[in-house]
N, C-alpha and C positions, 0 to 999 in steps of 0.2 A: 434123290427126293427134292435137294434144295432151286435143281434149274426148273425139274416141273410146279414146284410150289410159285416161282421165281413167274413163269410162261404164264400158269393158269392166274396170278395177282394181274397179269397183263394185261389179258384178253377179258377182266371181271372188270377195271380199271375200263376200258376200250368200251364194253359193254354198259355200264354205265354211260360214262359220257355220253355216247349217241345215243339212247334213253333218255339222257338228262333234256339234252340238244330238241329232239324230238317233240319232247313234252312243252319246252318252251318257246317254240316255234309252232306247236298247235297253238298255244295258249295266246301268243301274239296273232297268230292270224284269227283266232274267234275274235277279238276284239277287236280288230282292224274289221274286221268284216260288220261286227256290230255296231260302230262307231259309223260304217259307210252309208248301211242300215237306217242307221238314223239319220245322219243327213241326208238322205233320199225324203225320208218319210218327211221330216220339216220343210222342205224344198218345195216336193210333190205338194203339202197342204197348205203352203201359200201361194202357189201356182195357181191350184185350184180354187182354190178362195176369191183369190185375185179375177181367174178368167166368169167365174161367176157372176164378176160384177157389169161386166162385159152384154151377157146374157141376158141378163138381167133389166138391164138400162134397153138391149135392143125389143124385148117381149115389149118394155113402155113405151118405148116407141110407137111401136106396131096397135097398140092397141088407141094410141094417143093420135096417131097418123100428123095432119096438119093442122088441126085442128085448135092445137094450143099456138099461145101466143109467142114470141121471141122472151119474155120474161118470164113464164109460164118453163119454157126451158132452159132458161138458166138459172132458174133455181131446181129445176130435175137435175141437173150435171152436178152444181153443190154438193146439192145431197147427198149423190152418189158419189162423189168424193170422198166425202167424208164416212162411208160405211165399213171400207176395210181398209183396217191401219196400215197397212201394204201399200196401197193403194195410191200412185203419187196424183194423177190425172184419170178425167174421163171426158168422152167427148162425142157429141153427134153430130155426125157427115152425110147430109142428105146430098143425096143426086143434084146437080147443075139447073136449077131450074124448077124443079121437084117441091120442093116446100112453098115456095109462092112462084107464079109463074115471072112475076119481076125482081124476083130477088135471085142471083147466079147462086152465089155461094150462101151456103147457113150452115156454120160448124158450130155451134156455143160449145165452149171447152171452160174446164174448171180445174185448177191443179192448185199443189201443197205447197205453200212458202212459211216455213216453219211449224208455226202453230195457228195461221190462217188461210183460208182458201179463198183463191185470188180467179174473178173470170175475168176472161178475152176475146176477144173478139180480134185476136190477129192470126188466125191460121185464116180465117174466113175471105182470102183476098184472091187475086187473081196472080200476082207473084209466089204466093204459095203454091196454088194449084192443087188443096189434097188430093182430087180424083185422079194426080197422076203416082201418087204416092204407093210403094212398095204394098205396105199394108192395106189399105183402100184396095187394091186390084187384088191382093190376095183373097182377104173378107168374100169382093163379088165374086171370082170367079172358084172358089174353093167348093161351093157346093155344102162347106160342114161351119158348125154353131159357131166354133172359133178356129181361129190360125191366127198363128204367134212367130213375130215377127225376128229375126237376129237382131241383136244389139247393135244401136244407135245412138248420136247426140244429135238430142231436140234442134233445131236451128232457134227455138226462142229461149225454151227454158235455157240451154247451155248442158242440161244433163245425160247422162248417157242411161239410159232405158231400154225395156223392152215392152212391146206392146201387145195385146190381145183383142183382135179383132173381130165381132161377131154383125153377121150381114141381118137388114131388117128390108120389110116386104108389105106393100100395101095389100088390102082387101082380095087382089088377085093372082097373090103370089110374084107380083113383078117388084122387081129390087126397087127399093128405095131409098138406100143408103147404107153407113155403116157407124156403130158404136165404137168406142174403143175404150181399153183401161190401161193407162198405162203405170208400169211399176220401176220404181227406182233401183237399179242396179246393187245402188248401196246394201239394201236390204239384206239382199242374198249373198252379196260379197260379206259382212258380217257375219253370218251365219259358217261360211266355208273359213271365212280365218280364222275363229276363232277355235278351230278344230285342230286339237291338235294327236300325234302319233307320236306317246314316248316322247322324247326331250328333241329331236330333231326331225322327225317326220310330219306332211301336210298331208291334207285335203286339195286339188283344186278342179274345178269344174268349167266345163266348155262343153259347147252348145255341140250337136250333133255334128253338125256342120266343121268343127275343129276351132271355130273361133272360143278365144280365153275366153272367162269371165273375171273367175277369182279361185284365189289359193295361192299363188307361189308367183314370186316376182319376178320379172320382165328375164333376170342374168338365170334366173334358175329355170325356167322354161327353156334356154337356149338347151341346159343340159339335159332335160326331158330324151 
């Protein structure tokens, strides 16, 4: 009686544990799953916030055409600044030529320096060149309202961004330039650090493409 008593404590002992094990590795992964869940969902609704403004800014364009003055649109890019807190910069890129027949370039750009928004008038050069710029050819030749560009540093600001570009179109459907919103990295890199899994697990997030953004630092991606 005593070794079967002894066997069946074993195998009830055994049974438990991987029951226990079981239980507590659903219960981790629902909430890793929920936790992923959520920063998707806040991710996703500043993204989309964001590329709205995009949109948004290129319809006033389109309905505005040329007709407004140079300071007429730099207080339209302001504003639009300043609409979604996300929102580091906005900016309109008319075609070469396109806004006035003697003006090359007209970009009026407006972005966030703390708790003011500062315009410029320095991408509008001929050393910049927007129309050769990644985003600008994506916007025209995309076909769709936006396309969103991989992560960058501004050559002025100094910030590293990402940008959402939507194309705008005179009276006859011919391109006429391109909007853009651009969002400060920071933002959503807050969002992913702050995420944490139990006492030594992250979040970290990278663009389709494989490029980082944020979550786990430079020695711990090598161990990814």
């Amino acid at each position: 009686i005593l070794p079967a008593a002894i066997i069946l404590l074993i195998i009830l002992s055994f049974s438990s544990y991987f029951i226990s094990k079981n239980l507590i590795n659903n219960e981790i992964n629902y909430k890793m799953e929920y936790k992923a869940e959520q920063l998707k969902s806040d991710i996703e609704g500043k993204l989309t916030a964001h590329s709205r403004v995009a949109e948004t800014l290129a319809k006033t364009v389109e309905v505005s055409g040329t007709t407004l003055t140079k300071d007429q649109y730099k207080d339209i890019v302001e504003k639009f600044t300043g609409v979604n807190s996300d929102t580091l910069g906005t900016g309109i890129w008319f075609e070469p030529n396109k806004y006035k027949a003697d003006i090359k370039y007209f970009g009026p750009y407006a972005y966030k320096d703390k708790d003011k928004i500062v315009y410029t008038d320095e991408y509008a050069i001929d050393s910049y060149d927007y129309p050769s710029k990644d985003w600008y050819k994506a916007a025209m030749d995309s076909g769709q309202n936006i396309v969103w560009t991989t992560p960058y540093v501004d050559d002025v600001t100094k910030i590293t961004m990402v940008t959402a570009a939507s194309p705008f179109y005179d009276d006859n459907k011919n391109f006429l330039g391109v909007t853009t919103a651009d969002i400060n990295l920071t933002s959503l890199q807050d969002i992913v650090n702050k995420l944490k899994f139990g006492k030594t697990g992250n979040a970290f997030l990278i663009t389709q493409g494989g490029t980082y953004i944020a979550g786990v630092k430079s020695d711990q991606i090598m161990k990814l």
